[in-house]
C-alpha positions as CSV (number, residue, x, y, z in Angstrom):
1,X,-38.2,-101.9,-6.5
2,X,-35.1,-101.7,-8.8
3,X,-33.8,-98.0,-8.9
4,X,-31.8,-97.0,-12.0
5,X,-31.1,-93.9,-13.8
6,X,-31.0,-93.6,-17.7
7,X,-29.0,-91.6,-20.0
8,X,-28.5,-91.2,-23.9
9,X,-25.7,-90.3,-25.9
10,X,-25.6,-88.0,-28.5
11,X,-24.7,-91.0,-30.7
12,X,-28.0,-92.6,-29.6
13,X,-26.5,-95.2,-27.1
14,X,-28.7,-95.4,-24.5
15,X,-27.4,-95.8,-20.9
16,X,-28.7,-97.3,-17.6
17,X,-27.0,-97.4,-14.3
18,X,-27.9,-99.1,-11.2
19,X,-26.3,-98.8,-8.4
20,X,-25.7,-101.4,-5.6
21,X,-22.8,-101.2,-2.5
22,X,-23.4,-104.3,-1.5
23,X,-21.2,-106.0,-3.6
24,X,-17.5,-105.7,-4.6
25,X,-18.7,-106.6,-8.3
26,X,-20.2,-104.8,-11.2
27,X,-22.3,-106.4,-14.5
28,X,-21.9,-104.7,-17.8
29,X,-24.7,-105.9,-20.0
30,X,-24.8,-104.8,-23.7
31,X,-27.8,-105.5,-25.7
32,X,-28.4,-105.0,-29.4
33,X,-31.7,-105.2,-30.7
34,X,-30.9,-107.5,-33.7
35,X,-32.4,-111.0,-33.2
36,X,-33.4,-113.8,-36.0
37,X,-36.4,-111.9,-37.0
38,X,-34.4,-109.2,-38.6
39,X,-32.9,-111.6,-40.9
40,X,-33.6,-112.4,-44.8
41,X,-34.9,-115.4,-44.9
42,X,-32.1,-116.1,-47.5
43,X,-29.5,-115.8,-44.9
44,X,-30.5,-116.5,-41.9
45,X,-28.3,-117.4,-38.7
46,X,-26.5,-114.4,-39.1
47,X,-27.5,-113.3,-35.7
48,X,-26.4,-116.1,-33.9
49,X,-23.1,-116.2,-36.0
50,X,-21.9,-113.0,-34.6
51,X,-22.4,-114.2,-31.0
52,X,-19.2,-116.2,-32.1
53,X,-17.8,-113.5,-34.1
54,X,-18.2,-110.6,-31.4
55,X,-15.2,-113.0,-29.0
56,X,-13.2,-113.5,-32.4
57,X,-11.1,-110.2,-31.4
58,X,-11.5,-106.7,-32.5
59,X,-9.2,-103.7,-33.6
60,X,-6.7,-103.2,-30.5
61,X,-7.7,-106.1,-28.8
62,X,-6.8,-109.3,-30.0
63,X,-8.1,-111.9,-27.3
64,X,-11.3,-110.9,-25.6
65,X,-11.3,-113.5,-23.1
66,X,-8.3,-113.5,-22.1
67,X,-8.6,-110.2,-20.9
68,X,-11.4,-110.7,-18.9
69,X,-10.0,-113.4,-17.7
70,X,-6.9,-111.7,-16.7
71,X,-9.2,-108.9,-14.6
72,X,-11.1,-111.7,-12.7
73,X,-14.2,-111.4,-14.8
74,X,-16.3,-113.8,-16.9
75,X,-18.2,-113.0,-20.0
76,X,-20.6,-114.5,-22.4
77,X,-23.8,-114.1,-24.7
78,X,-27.1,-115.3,-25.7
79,X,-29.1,-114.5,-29.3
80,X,-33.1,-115.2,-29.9
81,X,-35.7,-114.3,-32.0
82,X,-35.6,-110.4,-30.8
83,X,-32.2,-109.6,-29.8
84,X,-28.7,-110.3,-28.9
85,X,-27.0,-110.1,-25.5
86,X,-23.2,-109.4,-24.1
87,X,-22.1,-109.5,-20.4
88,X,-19.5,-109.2,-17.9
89,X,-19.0,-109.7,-14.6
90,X,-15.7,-108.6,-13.1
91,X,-14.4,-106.5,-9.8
92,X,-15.5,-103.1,-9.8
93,X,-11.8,-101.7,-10.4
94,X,-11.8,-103.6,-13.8
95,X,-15.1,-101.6,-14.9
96,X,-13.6,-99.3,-17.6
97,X,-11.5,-102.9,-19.1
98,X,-15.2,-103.6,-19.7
99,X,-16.7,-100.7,-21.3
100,X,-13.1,-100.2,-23.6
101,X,-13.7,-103.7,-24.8
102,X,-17.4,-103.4,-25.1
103,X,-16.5,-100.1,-26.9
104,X,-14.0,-101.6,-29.2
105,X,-15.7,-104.7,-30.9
106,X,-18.8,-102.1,-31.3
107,X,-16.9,-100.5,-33.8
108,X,-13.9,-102.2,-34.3
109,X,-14.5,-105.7,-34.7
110,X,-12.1,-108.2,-36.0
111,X,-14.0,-109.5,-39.4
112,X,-11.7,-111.5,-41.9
113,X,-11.5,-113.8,-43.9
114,X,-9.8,-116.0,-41.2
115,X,-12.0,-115.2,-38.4
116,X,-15.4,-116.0,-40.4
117,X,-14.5,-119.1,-41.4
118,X,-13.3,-120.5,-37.9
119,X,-16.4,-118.9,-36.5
120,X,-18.9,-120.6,-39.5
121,X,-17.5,-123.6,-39.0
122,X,-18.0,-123.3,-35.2
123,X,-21.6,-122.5,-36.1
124,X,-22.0,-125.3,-38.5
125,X,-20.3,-128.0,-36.3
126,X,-23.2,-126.7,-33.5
127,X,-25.9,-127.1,-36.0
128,X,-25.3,-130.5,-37.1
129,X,-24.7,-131.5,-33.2
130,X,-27.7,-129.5,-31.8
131,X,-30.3,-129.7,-34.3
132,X,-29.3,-132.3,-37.1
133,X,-28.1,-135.2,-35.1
134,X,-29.3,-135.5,-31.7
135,X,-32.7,-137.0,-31.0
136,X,-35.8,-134.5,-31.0
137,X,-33.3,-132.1,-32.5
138,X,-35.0,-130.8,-35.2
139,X,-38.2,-130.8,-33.3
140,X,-38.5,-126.4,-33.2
141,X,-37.3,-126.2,-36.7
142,X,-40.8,-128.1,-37.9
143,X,-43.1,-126.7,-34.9
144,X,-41.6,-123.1,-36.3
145,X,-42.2,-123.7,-39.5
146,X,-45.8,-125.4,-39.2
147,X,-47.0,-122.4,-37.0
148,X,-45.7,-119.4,-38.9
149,X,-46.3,-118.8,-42.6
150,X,-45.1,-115.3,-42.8
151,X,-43.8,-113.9,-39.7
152,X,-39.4,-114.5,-39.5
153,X,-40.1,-116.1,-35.9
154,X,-40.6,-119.4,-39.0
155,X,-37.4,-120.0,-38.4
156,X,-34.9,-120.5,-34.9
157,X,-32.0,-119.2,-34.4
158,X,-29.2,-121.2,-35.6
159,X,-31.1,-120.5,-39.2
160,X,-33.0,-121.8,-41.6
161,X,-30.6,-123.9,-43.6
162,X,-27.2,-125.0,-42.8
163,X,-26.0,-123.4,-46.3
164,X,-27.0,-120.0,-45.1
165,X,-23.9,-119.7,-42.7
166,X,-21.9,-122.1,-45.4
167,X,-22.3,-119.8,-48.4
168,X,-22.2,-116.5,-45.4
169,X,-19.9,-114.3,-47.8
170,X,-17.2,-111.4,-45.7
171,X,-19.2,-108.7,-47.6
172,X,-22.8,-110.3,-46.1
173,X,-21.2,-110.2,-42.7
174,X,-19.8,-107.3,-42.7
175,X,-23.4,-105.4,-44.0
176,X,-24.8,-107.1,-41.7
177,X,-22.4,-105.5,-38.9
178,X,-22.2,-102.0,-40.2
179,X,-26.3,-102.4,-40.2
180,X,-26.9,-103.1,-36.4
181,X,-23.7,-103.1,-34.6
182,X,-24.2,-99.3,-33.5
183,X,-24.8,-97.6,-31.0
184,X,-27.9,-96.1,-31.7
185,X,-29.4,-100.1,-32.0
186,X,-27.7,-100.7,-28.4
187,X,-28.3,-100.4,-24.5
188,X,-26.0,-100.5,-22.1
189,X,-26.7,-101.2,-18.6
190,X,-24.0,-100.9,-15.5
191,X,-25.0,-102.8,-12.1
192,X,-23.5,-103.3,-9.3
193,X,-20.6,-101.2,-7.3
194,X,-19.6,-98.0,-9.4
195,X,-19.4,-94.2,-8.9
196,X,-21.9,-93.2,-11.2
197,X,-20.2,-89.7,-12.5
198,X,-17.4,-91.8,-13.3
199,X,-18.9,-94.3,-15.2
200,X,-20.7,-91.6,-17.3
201,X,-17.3,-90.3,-18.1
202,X,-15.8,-93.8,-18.8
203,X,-19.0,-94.2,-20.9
204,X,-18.7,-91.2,-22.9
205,X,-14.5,-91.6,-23.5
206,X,-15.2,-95.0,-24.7
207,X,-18.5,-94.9,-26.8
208,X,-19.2,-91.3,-27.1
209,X,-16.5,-91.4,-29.8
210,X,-17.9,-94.5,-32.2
211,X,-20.2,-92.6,-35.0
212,X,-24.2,-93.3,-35.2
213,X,-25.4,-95.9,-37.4
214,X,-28.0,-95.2,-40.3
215,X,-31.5,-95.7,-38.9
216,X,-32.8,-98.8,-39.4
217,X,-35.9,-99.1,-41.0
218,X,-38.2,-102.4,-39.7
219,X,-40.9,-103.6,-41.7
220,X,-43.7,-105.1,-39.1
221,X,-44.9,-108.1,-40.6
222,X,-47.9,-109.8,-38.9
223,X,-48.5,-112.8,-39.1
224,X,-52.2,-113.7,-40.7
225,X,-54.9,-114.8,-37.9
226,X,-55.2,-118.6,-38.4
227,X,-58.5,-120.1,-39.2
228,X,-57.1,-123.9,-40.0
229,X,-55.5,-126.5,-38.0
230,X,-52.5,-127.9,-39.4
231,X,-50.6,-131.1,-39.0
232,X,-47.4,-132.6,-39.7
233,X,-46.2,-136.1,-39.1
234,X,-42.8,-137.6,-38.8
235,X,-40.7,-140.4,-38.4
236,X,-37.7,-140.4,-36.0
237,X,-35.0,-142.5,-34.7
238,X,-35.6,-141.7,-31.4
239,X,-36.9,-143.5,-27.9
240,X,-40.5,-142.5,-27.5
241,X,-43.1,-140.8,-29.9
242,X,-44.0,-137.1,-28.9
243,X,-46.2,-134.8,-29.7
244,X,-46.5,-130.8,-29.7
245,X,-49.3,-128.6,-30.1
246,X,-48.8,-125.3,-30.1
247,X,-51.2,-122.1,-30.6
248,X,-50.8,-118.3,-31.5
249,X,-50.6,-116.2,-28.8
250,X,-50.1,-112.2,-28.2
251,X,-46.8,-110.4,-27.7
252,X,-45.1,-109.4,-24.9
253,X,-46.5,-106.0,-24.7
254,X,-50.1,-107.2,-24.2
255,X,-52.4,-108.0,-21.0
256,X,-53.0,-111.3,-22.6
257,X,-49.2,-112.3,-22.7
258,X,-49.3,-112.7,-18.5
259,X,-52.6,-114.4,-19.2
260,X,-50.9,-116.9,-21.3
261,X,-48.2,-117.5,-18.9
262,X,-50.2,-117.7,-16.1
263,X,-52.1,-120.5,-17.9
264,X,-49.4,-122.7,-18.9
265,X,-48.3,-122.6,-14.9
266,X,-51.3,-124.1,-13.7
267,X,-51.4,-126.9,-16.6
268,X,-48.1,-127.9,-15.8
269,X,-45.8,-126.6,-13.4
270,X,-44.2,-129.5,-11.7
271,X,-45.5,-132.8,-10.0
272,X,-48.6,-131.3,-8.6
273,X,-50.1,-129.3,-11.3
274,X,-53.1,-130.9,-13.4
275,X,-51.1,-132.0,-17.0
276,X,-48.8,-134.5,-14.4
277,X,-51.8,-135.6,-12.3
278,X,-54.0,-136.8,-15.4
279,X,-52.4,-137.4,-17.9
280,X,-49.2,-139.0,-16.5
281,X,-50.0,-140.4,-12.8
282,X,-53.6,-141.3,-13.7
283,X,-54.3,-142.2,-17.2
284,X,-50.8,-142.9,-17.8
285,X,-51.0,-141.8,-21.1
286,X,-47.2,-139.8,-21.5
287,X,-44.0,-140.6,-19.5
288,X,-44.0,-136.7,-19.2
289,X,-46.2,-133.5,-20.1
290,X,-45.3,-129.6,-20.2
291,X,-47.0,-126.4,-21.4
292,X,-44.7,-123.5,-21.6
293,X,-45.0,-120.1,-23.7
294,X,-41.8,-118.6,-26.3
295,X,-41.9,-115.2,-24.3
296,X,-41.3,-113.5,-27.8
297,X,-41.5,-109.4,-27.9
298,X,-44.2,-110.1,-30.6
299,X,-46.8,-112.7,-31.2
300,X,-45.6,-116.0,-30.1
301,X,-46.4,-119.5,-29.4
302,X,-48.2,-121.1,-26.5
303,X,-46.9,-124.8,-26.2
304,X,-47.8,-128.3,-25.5
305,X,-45.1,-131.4,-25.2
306,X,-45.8,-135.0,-24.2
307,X,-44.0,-137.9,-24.8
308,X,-45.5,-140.8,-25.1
309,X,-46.2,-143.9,-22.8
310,X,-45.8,-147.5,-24.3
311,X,-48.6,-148.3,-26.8
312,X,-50.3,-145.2,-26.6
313,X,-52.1,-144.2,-29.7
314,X,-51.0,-140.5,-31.0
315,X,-54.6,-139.4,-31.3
316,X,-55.4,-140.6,-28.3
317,X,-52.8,-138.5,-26.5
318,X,-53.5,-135.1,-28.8
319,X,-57.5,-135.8,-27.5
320,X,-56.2,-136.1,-23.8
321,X,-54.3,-133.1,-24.3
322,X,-57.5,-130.9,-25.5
323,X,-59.5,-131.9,-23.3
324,X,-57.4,-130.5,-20.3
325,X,-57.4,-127.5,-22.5
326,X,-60.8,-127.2,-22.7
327,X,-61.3,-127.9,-18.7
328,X,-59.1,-125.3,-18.2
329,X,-61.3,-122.8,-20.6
330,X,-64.6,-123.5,-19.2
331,X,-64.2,-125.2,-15.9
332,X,-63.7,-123.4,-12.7
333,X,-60.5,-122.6,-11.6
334,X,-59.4,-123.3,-7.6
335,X,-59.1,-120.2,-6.1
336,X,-56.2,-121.7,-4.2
337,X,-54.7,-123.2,-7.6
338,X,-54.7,-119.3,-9.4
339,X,-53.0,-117.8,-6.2
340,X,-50.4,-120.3,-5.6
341,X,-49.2,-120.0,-9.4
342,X,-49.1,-115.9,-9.4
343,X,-47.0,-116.3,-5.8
344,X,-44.4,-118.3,-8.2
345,X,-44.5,-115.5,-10.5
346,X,-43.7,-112.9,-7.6
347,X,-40.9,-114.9,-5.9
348,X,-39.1,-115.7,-9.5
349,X,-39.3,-111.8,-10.0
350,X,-37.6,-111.4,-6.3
351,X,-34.9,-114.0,-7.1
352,X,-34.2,-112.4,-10.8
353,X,-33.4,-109.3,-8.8
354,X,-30.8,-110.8,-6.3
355,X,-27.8,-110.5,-9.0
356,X,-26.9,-107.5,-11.1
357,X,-26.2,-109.1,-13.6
358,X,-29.9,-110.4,-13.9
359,X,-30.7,-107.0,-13.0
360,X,-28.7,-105.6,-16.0
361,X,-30.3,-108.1,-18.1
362,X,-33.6,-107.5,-17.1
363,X,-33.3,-103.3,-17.7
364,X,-32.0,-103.8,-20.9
365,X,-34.8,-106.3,-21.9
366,X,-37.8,-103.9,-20.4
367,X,-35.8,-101.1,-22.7
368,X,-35.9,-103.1,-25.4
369,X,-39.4,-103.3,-25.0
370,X,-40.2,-99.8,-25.0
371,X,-41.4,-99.7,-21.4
372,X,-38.8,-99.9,-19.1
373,X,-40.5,-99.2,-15.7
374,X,-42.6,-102.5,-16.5
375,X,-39.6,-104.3,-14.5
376,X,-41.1,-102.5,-11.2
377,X,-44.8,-103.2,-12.1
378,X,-44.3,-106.9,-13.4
379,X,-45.5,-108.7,-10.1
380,X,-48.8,-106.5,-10.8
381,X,-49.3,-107.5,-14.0
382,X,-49.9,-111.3,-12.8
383,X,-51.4,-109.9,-9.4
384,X,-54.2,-108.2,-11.2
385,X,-55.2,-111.0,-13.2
386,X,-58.6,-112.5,-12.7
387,X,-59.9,-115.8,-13.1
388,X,-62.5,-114.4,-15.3
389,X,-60.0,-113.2,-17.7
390,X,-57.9,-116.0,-17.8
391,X,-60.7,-118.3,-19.2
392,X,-61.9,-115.7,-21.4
393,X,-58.2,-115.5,-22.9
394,X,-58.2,-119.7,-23.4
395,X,-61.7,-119.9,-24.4
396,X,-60.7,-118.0,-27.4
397,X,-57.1,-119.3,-27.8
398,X,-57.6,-122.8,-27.1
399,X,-59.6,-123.6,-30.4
400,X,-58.7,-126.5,-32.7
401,X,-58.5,-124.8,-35.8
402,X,-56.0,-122.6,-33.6
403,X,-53.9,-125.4,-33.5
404,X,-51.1,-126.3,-34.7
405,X,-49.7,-129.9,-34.3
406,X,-46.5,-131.7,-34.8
407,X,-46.9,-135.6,-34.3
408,X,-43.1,-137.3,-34.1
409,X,-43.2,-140.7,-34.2
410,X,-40.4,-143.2,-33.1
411,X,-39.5,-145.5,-35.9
């Protein structure tokens, strides 16, 4: 049971504190609820480009990390789909160093002329290594783009385009800041060893000060229920052909989601579950096999990977593939099997809550969501699951007009 307490400021920043005495340390964790979906799908990688230009310095202070640094601390950040992510770890003493920095590139970011271009340049330099030139690279820029047709999770995060961040004017980055740098699109979570009076007072000096932001308005767009199967085929320079299927799946607010998950656990999670057993040990049809879910806040993608063995024919893998899909849907289920996978999902949920800075992480994310007290009723949510539901979820998911398939073929 994580215990927290939550708290808003007038400016709309919302505030959670856990408290823990068992450590010498305390996690700030900023989130701002701006991921790749809120972009134009003109300029896109805007999100991600301000992970980079967040450390780039702000107002009074010049060198982010050197500062943390300086108090024994470490910081960094993540951006996906839904939202964007700051933390720090440092000795409780340094906690207001934290919050004044946190507080300061809020409103008071660093954005010229100078600083944009190192950062896009950073950002471009990433794209070309990450996506454009390493092998399998490009490989959730096509399955994106071949399962979505409307919804903005059609592209990934670095962007759509590498000229999106090229041709990233100051005036575009700087709308874009103004738009969801503010407090009122932010939570803020304190864990570990603080005196919570103080750190509301540190909380209001520092933030209670930095204006609202104009409501943002979000247009839902939902993505049209597909009917068709589609397929794409490439050519690579890369080692082994692969292949990915994915489907449409529900959002991270619904039953179905832990359904999902709980699925792709018993097809393939690690050396003993059924995708390694068939289709690698036995028919020794891929070299390796996975099925995973996005985890996106709205309707994402369940996923199958396989790369392929020597002289194995592409269909012939997709149809091995399906078939475990449709075992899984119709066949029974080990009672054994279902109970050993939602015991993994338990015991990940007790290690997440060892450090507070996963803690911090993980209050933010289940605020994000709307439904913060889902952190303590998680473990339920796979618990309660039934076998019955579980196939009922695939036998209605798991259909080949559902499907959406990416074929990538060595040269």
């Amino acid at each position: 049971m994580i215990n927290y307490s939550f708290h808003t400021l007038k400016n709309g920043l919302k505030i959670i504190l856990h408290k823990d005495l068992s450590t010498a340390l305390v996690s700030v964790n900023m989130l701002y609820s701006v991921g790749a979906k809120d972009e134009n799908s003109d300029k896109t990688g805007f999100a991600h480009l301000f992970e980079h230009l967040m450390f780039s310095g702000s107002k009074n202070y010049k060198d982010f990390d050197a500062i943390v640094e300086e108090s024994a601390g470490e910081s960094n950040a993540f951006t996906n789909n839904d939202y964007t992510d700051y933390y720090i770890t440092l000795p409780s003493t340094h906690l207001e160093t934290a919050l004044m920095l946190e507080s300061d590139r809020m409103h008071n970011l660093n954005i010229s002329q100078k600083s944009l271009d190192v950062q896009k340049n950073v950002v471009i330099e990433e794209f070309k290594q990450r996506y454009l030139n390493q092998p399998y690279g490009d490989v959730w820029m096509l399955i994106r783009e071949l399962s979505y047709k409307t919804h903005p999770y059609q592209w990934s995060t670095i962007g759509k385009d590498i000229s999106h961040i090229e041709n990233a004017s100051l005036e575009d980055v700087k709308s874009f800041y103004n738009k969801y740098y503010c407090p009122n699109n932010a939570i803020l979570c304190i864990a570990g060893n603080f005196d919570k009076k103080e750190a509301m007072q540190l909380c209001e000096k520092y933030f209670g000060r930095v204006e609202k932001g104009n409501e943002i308005v979000r247009e839902r767009i939902k993505e049209p229920v597909q009917t068709q199967k589609r397929e794409l085929r490439v050519k690579r320079n890369v080692p082994q052909s692969a292949i990915y299927i994915s489907f449409p799946m529900a959002s991270r607010l619904e039953n179905e989601y832990y359904a999902f998950d709980l699925l792709s656990d018993i097809l393939s999670n690690g050396r003993s579950s059924r995708l390694y057993n068939r289709l690698v040990k036995e028919e020794k049809l891929f070299t390796e096999v996975n099925a995973f879910i996005t985890g996106d806040v709205e309707e994402g993608l369940f996923v199958l990977t396989g790369k392929y063995a020597d002289n194995v024919n592409l269909e012939e893998g997709k149809d091995a593939l399906m078939r475990e899909l449709h075992k899984i849907s119709n066949e029974e289920i080990d009672a054994q099997e279902f109970q050993k996978v939602k015991n993994k999902f338990e015991s990940t949920m007790a290690f997440s809550q060892i450090k507070n800075i996963d803690i911090a992480m993980n209050l933010c994310y289940f605020e994000h969501l709307g439904n913060i007290e889902q952190i303590n009723n998680e473990v339920n949510s796979y618990q309660n699951l039934t076998v019955e539901y579980v196939q009922q979820v695939a036998k209605k998911s798991f259909k080949e007009e559902k499907s959406n398939i990416l074929y990538y073929e060595a040269e």
